[in-house]
VOPAGU-2260 file (C-alpha; in pm, 1 decimal, decimal comma):
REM VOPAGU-2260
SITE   aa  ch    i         X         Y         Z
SITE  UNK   A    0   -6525,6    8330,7   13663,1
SITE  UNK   A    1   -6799,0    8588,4   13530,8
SITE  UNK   A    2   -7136,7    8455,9   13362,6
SITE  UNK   A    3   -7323,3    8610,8   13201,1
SITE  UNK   A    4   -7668,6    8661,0   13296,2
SITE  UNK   A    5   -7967,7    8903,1   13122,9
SITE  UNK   A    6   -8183,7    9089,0   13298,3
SITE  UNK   A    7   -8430,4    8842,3   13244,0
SITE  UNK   A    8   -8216,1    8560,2   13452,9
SITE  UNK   A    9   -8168,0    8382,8   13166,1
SITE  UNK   A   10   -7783,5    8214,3   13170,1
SITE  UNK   A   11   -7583,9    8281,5   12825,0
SITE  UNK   A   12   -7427,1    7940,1   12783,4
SITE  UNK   A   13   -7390,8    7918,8   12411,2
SITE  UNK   A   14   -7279,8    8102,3   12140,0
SITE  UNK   A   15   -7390,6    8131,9   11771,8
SITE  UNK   A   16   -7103,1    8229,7   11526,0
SITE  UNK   A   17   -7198,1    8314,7   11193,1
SITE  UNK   A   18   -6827,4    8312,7   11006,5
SITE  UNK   A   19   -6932,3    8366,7   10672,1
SITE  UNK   A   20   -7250,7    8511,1   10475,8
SITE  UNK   A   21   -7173,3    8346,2   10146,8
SITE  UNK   A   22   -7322,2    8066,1   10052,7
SITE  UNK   A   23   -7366,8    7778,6    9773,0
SITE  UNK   A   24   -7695,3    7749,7    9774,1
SITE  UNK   A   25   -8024,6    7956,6    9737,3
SITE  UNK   A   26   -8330,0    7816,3    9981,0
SITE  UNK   A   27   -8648,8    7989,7    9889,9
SITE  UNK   A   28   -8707,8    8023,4   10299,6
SITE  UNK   A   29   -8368,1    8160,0   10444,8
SITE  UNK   A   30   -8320,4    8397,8   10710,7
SITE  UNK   A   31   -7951,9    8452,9   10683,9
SITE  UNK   A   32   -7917,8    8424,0   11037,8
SITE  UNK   A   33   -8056,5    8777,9   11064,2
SITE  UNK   A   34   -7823,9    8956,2   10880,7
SITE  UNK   A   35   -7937,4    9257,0   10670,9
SITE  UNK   A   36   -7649,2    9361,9   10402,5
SITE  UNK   A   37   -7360,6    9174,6   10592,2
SITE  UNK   A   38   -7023,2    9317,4   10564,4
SITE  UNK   A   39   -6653,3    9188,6   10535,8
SITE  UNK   A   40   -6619,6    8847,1   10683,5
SITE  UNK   A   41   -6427,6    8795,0   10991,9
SITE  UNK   A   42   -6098,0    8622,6   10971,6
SITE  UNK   A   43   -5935,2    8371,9   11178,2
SITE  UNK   A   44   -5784,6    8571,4   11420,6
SITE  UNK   A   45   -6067,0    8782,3   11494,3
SITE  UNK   A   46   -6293,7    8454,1   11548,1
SITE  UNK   A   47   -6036,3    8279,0   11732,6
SITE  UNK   A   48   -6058,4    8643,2   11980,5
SITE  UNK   A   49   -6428,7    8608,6   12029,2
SITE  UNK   A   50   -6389,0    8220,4   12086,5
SITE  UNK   A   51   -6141,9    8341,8   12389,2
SITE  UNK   A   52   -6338,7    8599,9   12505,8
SITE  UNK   A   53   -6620,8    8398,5   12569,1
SITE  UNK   A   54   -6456,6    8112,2   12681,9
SITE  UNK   A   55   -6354,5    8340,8   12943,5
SITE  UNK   A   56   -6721,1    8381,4   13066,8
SITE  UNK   A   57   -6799,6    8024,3   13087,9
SITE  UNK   A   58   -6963,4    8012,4   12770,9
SITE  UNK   A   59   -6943,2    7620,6   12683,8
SITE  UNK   A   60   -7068,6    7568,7   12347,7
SITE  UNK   A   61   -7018,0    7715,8   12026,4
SITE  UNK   A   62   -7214,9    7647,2   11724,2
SITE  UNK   A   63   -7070,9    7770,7   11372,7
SITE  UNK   A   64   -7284,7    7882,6   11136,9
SITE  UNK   A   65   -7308,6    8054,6   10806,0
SITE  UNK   A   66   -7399,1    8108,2   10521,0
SITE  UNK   A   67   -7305,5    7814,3   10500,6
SITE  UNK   A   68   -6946,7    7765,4   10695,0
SITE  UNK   A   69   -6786,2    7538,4   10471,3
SITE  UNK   A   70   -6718,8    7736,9   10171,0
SITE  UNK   A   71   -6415,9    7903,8   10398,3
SITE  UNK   A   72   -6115,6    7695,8   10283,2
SITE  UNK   A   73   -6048,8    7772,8   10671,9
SITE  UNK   A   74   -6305,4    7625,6   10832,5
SITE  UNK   A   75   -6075,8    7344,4   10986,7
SITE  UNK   A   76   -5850,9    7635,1   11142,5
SITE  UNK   A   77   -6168,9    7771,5   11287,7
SITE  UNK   A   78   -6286,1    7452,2   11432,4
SITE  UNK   A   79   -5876,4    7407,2   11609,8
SITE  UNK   A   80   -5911,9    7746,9   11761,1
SITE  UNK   A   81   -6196,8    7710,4   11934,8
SITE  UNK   A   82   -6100,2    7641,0   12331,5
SITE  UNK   A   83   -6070,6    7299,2   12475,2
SITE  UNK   A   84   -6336,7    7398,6   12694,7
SITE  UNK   A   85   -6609,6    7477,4   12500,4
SITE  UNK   A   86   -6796,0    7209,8   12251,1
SITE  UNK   A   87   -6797,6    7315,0   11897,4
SITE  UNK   A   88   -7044,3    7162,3   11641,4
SITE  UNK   A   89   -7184,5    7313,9   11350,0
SITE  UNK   A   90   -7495,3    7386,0   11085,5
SITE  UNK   A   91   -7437,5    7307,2   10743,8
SITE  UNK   A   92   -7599,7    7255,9   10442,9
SITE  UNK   A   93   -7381,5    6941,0   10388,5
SITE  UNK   A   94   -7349,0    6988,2   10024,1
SITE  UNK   A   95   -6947,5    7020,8   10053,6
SITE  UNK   A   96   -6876,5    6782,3   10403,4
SITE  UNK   A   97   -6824,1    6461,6   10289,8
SITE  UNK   A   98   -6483,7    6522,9   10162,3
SITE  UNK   A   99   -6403,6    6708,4   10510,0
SITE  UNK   A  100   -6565,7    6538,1   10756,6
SITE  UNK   A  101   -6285,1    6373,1   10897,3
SITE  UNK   A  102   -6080,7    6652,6   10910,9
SITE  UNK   A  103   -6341,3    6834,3   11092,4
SITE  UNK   A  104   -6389,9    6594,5   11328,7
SITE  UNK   A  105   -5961,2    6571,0   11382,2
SITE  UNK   A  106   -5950,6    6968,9   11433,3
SITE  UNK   A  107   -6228,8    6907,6   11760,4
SITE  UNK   A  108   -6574,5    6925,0   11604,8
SITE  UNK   A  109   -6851,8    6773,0   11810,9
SITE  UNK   A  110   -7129,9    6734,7   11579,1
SITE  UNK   A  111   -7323,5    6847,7   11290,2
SITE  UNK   A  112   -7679,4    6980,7   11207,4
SITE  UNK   A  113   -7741,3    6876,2   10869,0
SITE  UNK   A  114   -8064,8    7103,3   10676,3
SITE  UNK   A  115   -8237,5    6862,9   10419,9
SITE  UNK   A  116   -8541,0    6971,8   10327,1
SITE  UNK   A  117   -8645,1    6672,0   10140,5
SITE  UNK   A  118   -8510,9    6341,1   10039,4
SITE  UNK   A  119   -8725,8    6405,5    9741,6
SITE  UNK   A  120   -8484,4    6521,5    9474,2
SITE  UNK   A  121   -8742,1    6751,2    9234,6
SITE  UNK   A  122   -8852,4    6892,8    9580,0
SITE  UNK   A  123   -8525,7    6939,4    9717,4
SITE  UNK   A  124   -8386,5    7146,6    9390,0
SITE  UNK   A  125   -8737,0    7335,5    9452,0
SITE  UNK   A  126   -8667,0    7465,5    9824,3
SITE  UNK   A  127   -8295,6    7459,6    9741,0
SITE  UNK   A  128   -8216,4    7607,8    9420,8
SITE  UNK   A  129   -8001,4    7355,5    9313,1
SITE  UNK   A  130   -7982,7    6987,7    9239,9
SITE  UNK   A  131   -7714,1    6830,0    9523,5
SITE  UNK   A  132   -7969,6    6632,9    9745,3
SITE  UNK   A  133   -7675,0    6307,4    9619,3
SITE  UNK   A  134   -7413,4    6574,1    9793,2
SITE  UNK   A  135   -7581,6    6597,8   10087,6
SITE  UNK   A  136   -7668,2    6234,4   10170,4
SITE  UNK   A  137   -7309,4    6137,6   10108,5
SITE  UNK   A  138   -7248,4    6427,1   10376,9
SITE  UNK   A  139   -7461,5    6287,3   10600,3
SITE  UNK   A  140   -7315,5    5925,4   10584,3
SITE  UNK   A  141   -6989,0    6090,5   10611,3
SITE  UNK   A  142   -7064,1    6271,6   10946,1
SITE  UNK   A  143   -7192,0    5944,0   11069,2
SITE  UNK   A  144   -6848,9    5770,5   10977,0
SITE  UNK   A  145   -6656,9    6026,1   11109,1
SITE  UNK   A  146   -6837,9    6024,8   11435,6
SITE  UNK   A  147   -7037,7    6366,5   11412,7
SITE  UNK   A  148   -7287,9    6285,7   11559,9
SITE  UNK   A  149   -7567,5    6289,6   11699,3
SITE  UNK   A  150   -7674,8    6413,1   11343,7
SITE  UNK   A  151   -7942,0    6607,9   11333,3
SITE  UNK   A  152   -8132,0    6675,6   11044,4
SITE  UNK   A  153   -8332,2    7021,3   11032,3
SITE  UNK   A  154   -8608,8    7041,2   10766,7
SITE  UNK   A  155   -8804,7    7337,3   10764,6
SITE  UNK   A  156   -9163,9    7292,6   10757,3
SITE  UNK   A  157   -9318,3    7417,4   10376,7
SITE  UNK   A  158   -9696,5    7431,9   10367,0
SITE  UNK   A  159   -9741,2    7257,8    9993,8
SITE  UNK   A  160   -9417,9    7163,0    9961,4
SITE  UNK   A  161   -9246,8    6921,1   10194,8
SITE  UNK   A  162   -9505,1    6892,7   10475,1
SITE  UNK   A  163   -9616,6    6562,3   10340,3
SITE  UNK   A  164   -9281,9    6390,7   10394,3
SITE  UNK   A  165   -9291,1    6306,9   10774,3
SITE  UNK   A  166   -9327,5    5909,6   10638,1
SITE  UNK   A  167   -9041,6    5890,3   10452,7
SITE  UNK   A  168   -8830,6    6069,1   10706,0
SITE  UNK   A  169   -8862,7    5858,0   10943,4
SITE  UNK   A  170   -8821,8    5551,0   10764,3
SITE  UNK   A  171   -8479,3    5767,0   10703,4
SITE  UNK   A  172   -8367,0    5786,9   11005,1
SITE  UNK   A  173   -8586,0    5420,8   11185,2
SITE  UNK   A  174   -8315,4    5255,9   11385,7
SITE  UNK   A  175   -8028,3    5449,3   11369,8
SITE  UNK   A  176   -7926,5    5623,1   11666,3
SITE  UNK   A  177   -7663,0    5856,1   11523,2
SITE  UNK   A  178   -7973,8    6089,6   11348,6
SITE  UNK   A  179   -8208,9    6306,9   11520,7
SITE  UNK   A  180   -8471,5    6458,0   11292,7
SITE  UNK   A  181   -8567,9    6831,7   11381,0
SITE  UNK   A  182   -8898,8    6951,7   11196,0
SITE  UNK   A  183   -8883,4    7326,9   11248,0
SITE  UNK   A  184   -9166,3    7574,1   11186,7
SITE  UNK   A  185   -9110,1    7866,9   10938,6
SITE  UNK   A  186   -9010,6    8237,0   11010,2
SITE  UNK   A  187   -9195,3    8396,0   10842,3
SITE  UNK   A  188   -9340,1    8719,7   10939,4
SITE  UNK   A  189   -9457,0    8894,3   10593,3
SITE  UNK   A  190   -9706,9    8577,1   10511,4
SITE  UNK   A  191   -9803,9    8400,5   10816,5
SITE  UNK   A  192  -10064,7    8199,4   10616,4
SITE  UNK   A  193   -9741,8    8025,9   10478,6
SITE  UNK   A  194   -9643,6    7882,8   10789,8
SITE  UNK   A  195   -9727,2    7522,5   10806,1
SITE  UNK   A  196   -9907,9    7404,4   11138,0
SITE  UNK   A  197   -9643,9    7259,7   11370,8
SITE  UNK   A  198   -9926,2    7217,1   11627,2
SITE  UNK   A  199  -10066,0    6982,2   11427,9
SITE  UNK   A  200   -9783,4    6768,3   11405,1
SITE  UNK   A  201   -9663,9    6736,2   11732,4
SITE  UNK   A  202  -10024,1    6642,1   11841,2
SITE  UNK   A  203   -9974,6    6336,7   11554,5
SITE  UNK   A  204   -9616,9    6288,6   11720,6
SITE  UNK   A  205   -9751,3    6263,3   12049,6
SITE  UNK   A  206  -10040,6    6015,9   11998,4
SITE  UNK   A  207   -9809,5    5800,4   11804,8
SITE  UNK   A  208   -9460,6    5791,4   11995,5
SITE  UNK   A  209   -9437,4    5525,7   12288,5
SITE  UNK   A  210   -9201,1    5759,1   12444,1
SITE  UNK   A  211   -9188,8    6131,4   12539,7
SITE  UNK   A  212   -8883,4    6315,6   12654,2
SITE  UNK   A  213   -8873,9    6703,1   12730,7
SITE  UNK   A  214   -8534,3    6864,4   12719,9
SITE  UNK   A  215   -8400,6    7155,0   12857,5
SITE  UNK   A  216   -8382,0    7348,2   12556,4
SITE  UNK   A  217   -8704,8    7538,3   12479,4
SITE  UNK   A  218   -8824,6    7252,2   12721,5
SITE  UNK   A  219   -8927,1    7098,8   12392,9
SITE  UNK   A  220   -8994,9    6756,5   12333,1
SITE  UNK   A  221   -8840,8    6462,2   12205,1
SITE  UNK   A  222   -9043,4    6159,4   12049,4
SITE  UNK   A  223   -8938,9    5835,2   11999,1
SITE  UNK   A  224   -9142,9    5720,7   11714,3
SITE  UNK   A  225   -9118,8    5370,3   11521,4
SITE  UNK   A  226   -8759,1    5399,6   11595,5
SITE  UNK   A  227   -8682,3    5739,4   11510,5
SITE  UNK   A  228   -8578,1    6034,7   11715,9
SITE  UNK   A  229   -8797,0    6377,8   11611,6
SITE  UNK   A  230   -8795,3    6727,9   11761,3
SITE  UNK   A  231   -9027,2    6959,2   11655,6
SITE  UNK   A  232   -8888,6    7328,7   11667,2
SITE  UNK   A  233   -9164,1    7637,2   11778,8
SITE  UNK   A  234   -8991,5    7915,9   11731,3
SITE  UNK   A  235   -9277,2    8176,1   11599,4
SITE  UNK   A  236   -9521,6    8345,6   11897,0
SITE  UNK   A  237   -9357,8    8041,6   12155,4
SITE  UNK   A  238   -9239,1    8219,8   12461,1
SITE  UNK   A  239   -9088,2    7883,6   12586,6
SITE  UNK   A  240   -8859,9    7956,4   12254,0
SITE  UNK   A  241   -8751,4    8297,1   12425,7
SITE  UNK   A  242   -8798,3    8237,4   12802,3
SITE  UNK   A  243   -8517,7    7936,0   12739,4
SITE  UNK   A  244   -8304,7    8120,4   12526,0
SITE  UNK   A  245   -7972,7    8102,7   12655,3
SITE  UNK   A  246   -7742,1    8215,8   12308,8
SITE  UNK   A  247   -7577,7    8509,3   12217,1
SITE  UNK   A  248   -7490,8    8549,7   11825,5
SITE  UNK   A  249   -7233,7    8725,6   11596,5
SITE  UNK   A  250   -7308,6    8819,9   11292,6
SITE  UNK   A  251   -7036,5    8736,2   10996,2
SITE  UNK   A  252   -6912,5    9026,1   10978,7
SITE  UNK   A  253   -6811,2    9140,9   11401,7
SITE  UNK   A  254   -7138,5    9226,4   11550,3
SITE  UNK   A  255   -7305,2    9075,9   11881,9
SITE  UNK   A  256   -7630,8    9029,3   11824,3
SITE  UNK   A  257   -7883,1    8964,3   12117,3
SITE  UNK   A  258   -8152,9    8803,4   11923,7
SITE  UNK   A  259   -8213,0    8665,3   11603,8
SITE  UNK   A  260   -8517,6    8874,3   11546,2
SITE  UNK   A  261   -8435,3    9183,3   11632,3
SITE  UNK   A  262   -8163,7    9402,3   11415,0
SITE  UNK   A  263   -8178,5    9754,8   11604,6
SITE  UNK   A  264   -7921,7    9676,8   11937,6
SITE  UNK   A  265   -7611,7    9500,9   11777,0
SITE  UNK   A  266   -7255,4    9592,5   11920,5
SITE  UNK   A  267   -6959,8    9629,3   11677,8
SITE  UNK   A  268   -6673,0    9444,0   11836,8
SITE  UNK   A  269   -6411,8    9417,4   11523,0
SITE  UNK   A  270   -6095,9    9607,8   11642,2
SITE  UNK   A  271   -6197,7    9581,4   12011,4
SITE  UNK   A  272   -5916,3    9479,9   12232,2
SITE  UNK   A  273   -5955,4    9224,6   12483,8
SITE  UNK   A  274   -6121,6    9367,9   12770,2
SITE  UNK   A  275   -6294,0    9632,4   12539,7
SITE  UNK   A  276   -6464,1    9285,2   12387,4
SITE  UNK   A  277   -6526,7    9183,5   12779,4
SITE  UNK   A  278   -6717,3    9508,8   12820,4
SITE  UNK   A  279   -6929,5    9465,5   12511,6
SITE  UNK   A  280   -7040,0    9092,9   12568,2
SITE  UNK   A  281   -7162,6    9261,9   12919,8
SITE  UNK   A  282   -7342,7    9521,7   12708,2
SITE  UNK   A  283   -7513,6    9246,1   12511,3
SITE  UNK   A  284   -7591,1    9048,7   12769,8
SITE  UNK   A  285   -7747,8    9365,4   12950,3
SITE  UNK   A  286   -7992,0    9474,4   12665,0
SITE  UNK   A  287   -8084,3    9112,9   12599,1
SITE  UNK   A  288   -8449,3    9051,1   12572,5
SITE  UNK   A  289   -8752,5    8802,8   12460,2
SITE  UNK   A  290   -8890,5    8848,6   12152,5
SITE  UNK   A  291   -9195,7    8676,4   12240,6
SITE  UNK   A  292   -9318,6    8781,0   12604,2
């Protein structure tokens, strides 16, 4: 079987798959996965092709993003058509998963990351645009039920706005194994002085947790802290973030796309046939790059 390697020797073992742009809510930070005036949405079959496709070059995890994904009355047919031998889990907002949880979990779904940005409801309708914070707790409870898990829970660090909550997450998550808490820095290149201090945090993480484990993605670290799990996400100026990369994405609408930062060398692969789609993952995988060098 072909891998696919860059030209950077990093290994492409996951793929990203954005399968819609839409979404039901409006966070003040999002990046859209990238995406700069999205097209038509892919349907089944043409996810179901890519799926194959890079199934067939030993890609072994999928992660299904959006938008958020569960707005497509489809999304359990996505989830079944993904290969037996990949592992699929997915990003959601979990605003709309607690009445399709188990169903998710039935059609093959591994796990769930779960963005809550607060547990604070006037600062969650803040960052969020809307007032569902209820919604997305009974999500999470319902991921945990239906054995999504490990949960993980991405908040987004806000300077002024949420980075004051580190307390009161983990007394969220304190003693239950199912949730992993992910504090991620902000993307944001147009006002850097936004960008809450990550460093800062991890250096509280570290003198506090009685246990340190680095992983092999982004060889970032995991702290055990008054029993909670935490990860703390670098992705801005971090070439660990880039020299560990080892995704490709598509955008919503049938485009590989290399990296998440960069919009100038995706591949249109909607109407592709087969080995035409072969060809162009090779391409992608060929003109792959780090951001941060």
């Amino acid at each position: 079987m072909q891998k696919l390697t860059d030209n950077y020797g990093r290994k492409i073992s996951n793929l990203r798959i954005s399968i819609t742009p839409r979404c039901n809510l409006d966070c003040m930070y999002c990046h859209r996965e990238g995406e700069d005036n999205p097209g038509a949405e892919m349907s089944l079959e043409e996810i179901s092709n890519i799926f194959n496709v890079a199934s067939g070059f030993g890609i072994s995890s999928v992660k299904i993003t959006g938008g958020e994904p569960t707005v497509r009355k489809d999304i359990c047919d996505i989830v079944s058509a993904v290969p037996d031998s990949m592992e699929s889990s997915m990003t959601t907002n979990g605003t709309l998963l607690a009445p399709i949880a188990h169903d998710l979990k039935d059609a093959g779904l591994s796990r769930v990351n779960i963005s809550v940005d607060s547990l604070n409801p006037d600062k969650y309708r803040e960052i969020a645009g809307k007032d569902m914070l209820s919604d997305v707790l009974e999500g999470i409870e319902a991921a945990i039920e239906a054995r999504l898990t490990p949960v993980k829970i991405n908040v987004v660090m806000l300077k002024g706005v949420n980075d004051d909550e580190l307390e009161d997450f983990v007394d969220f998550a304190r003693g239950r194994r199912e949730i992993i808490l992910q504090f991620i820095e902000l993307m944001d290149f147009k006002d850097p002085d936004s960008i809450t201090n990550v460093d800062e945090l991890e250096k509280d993480l570290q003198k506090r947790s009685k246990l340190i484990i680095t992983r092999r993605m982004h060889h970032r670290k995991k702290y055990c802290l008054d029993g909670a799990e935490i990860e703390v996400v670098r992705p801005m100026h971090n070439k660990e973030f880039c020299a560990n990369c080892n995704r490709l994405r598509v955008t919503s609408d049938g485009y590989l796309k290399p990296c998440l930062l960069r919009h100038d060398n995706h591949i249109n692969i909607r109407g592709l046939s087969e080995d035409e789609m072969r060809k162009a993952f090779l391409m992608a995988a060929s003109i792959r790059e780090p951001y941060f060098r």
